[in-house]
C-alpha positions as CSV (number, residue, x, y, z in Angstrom):
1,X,0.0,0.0,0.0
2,X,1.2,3.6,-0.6
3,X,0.5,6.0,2.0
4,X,-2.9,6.8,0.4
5,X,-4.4,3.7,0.8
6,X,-4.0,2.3,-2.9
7,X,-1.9,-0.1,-4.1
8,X,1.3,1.0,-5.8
9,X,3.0,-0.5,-9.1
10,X,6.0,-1.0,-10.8
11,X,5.3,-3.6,-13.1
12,X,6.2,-1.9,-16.4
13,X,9.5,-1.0,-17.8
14,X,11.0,0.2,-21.6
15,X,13.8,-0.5,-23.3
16,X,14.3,1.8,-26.9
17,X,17.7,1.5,-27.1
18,X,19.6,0.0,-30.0
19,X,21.9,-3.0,-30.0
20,X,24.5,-0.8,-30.5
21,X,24.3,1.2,-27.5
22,X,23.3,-1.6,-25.6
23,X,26.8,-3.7,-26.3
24,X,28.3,-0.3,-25.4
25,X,26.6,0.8,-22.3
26,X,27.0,-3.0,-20.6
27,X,30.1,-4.2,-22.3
28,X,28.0,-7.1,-24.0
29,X,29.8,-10.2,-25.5
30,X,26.5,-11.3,-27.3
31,X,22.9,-11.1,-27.8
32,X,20.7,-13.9,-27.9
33,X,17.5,-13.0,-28.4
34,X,15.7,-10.6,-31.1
35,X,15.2,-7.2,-29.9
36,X,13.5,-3.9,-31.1
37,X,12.5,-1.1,-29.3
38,X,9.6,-1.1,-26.5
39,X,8.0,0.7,-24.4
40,X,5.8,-1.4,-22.6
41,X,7.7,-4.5,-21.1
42,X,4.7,-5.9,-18.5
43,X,4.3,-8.8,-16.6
44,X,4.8,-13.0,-18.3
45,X,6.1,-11.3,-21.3
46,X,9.2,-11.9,-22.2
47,X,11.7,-9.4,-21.3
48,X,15.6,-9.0,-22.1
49,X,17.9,-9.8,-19.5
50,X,22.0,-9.3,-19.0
51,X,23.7,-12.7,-17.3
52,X,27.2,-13.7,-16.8
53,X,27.6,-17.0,-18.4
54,X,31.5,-17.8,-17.8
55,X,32.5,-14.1,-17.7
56,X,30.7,-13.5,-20.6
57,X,27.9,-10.7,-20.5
58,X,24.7,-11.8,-22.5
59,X,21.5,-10.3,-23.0
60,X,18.5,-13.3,-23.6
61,X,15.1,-13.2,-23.3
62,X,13.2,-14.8,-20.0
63,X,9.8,-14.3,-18.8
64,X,9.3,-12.1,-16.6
65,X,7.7,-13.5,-13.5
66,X,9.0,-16.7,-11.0
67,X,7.1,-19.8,-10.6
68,X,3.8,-19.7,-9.9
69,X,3.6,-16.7,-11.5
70,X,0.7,-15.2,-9.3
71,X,2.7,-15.1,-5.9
72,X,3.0,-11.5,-4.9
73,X,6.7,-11.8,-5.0
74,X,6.8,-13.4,-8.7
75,X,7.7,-10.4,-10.5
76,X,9.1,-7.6,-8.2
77,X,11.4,-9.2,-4.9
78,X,12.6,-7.6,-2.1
79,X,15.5,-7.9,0.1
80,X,13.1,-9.3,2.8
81,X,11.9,-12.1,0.4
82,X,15.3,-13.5,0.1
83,X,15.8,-13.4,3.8
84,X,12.4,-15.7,4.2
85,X,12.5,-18.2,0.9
86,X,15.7,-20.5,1.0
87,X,14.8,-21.3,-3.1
88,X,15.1,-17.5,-3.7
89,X,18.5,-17.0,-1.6
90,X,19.9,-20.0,-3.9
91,X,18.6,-18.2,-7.2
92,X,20.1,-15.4,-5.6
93,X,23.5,-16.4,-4.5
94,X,24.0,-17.9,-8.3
95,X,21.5,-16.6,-11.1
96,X,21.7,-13.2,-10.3
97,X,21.1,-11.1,-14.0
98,X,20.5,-7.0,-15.0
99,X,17.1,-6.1,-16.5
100,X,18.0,-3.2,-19.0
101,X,15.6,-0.1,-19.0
102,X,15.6,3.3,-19.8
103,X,12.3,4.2,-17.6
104,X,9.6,2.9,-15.9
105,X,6.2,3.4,-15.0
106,X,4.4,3.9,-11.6
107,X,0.8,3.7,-10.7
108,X,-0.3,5.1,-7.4
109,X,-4.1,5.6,-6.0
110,X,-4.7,9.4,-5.0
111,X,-7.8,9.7,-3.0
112,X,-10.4,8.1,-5.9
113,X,-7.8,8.7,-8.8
114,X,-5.4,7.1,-10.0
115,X,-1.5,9.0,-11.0
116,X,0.3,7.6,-13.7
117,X,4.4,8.6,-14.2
118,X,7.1,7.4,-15.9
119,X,10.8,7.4,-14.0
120,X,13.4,7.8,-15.9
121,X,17.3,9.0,-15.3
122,X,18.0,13.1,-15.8
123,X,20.3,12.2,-18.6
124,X,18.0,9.9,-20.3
125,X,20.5,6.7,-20.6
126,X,19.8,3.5,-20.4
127,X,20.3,1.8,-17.0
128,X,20.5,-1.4,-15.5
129,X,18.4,-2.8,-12.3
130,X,19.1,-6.0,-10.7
131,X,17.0,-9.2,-11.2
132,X,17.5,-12.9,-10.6
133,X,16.4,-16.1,-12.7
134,X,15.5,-19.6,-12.9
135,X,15.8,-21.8,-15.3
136,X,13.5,-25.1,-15.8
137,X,15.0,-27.7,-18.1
138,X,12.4,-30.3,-19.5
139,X,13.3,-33.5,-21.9
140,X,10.7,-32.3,-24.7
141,X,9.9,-28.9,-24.4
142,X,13.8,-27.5,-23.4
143,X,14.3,-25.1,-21.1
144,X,11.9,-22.3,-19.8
145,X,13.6,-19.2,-18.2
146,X,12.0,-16.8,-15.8
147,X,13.2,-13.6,-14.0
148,X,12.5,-11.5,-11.5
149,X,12.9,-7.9,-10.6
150,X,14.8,-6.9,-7.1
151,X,13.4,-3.5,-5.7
152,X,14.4,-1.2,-2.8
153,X,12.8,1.7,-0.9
154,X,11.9,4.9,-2.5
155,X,13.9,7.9,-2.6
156,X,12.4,10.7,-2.1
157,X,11.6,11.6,-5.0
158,X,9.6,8.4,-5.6
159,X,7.6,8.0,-2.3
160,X,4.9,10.0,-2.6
161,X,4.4,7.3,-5.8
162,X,5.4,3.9,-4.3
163,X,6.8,2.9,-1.2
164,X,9.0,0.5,-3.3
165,X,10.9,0.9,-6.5
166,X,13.0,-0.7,-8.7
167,X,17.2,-1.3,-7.6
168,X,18.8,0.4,-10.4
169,X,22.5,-0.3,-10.0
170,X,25.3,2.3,-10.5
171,X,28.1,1.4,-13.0
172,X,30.3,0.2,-10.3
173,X,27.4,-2.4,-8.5
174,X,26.3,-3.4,-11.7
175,X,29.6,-4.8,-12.3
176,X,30.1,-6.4,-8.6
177,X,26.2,-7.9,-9.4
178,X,27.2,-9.7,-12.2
179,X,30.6,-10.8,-11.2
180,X,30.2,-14.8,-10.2
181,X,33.0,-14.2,-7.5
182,X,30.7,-12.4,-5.1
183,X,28.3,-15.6,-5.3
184,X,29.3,-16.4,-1.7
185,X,28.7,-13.0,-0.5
186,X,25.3,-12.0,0.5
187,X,25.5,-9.6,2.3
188,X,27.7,-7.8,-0.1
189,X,25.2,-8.3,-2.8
190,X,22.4,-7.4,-0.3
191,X,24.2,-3.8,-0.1
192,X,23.8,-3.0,-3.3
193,X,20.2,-2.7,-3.4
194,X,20.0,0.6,-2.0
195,X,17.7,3.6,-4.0
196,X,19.5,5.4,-6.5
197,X,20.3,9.5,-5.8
198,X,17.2,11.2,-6.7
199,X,18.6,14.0,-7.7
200,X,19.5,11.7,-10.9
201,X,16.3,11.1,-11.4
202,X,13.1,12.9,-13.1
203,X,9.6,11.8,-13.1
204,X,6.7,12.6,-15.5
205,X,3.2,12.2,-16.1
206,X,1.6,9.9,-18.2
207,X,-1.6,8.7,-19.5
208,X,-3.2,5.5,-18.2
209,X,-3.3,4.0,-22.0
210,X,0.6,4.8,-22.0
211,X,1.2,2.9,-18.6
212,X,-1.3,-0.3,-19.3
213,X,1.1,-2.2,-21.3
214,X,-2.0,-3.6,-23.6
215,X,-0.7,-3.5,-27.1
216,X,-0.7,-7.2,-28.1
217,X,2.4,-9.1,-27.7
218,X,3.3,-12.2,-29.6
219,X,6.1,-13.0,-26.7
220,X,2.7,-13.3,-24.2
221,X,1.9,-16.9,-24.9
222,X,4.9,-19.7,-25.2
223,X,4.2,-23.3,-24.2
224,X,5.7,-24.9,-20.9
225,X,7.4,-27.5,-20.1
226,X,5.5,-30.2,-18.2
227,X,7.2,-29.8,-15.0
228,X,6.1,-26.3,-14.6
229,X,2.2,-26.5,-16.0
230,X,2.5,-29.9,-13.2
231,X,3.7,-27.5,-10.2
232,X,1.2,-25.0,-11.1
233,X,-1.5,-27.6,-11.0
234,X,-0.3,-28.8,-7.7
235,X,-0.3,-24.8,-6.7
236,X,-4.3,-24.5,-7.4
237,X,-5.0,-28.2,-5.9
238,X,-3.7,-26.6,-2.3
């Protein structure tokens, strides 16, 4: 809840940056999925990621949200999640990736409206906010990757918005998130997630067709593997 009473979100994110920029700005080795420009990355789509396969930075498309995809903490994770749920501290100690962005968008209630904004840096470059995945492998379907989004406190600048936002990393944390060295360091990784200077920051209004995320998607819909449609079946059996 934000201090209003309504629920806050920050379940949408864009990405309109080229390939080009995007090997520059996070020192890619390789890109492994097909990407054009977006603004309206939402929810079980699937969304580009940066992870550090053997020291090598790749950007690959997972879908966004854990399994079962309707937990609360399925798509946006806090630091107090991985504290309570041992399977999420061992995605996080290993599978630990960078979503790329270059805004996103924030939904608050105000009294019976709702405000819609779109966060994005002062100088308008592309940043990077830390994540974590998991990766089902299945004999006849392959595997099936999903991600997550860490968040952190607002800044100031934020909280009159959301009480939470996304962990955008500086250049420096980016690099220490990625690096497979600080695996056995959680605490160390834990530090990282802290809000990013407001004053580097700038938030703007938007319309509430802008911040739906409801242009069709052909990345919406994939098949799963059978291990995954089983657990959620078990999920709605309980």
């Amino acid at each position: 809840m934000n201090k209003d009473g309504g629920m806050d979100m920050c379940e949408r994110f864009s990405l309109m940056s080229g390939v080009t920029e995007l090997f520059d700005r996070f020192e890619l080795n390789d890109i492994r999925m097909s990407l054009r420009p977006r603004s309206d990355y939402a929810p079980t789509r699937t969304v580009p990621v940066i992870v550090n396969e053997q020291g090598q930075r790749k950007l690959e498309g997972y879908r966004w949200g854990l399994i079962p995809f309707w937990a609360k903490d399925a798509v946006l994770t806090s630091g107090a999640d991985i504290q309570e749920k041992r399977e999420y501290r061992k995605l996080f100690a290993k599978h630990r990736c960078v979503f790329p962005c270059d805004g996103f968008y924030v939904s608050a209630a105000k009294g019976k409206r709702r405000r819609y904004v779109r966060v994005s840096l002062t100088d308008r470059k592309t940043f990077g906010v830390a994540g974590f995945y998991e990766i089902w492998k299945d004999k006849q379907n392959g595997e099936f990757r999903t991600c997550t989004m860490m968040t952190t406190a607002a800044n100031r600048l934020l909280y009159d918005y959301t009480e939470r936002m996304p962990a955008i990393l500086q250049e420096r944390e980016l690099k220490e998130w990625l690096d497979s060295k600080r695996n056995g360091e959680p605490d160390f990784l834990q530090s990282l997630l802290s809000p990013f200077p407001p004053e580097r920051m700038r938030v703007e209004p938007v319309g509430a067709d802008e911040w739906s995320g409801s242009s069709p998607d052909e990345d919406s819909e994939g098949e799963m593997p059978m291990k995954v449609k089983a657990l959620l079946q078990a999920s709605l059996k309980r």
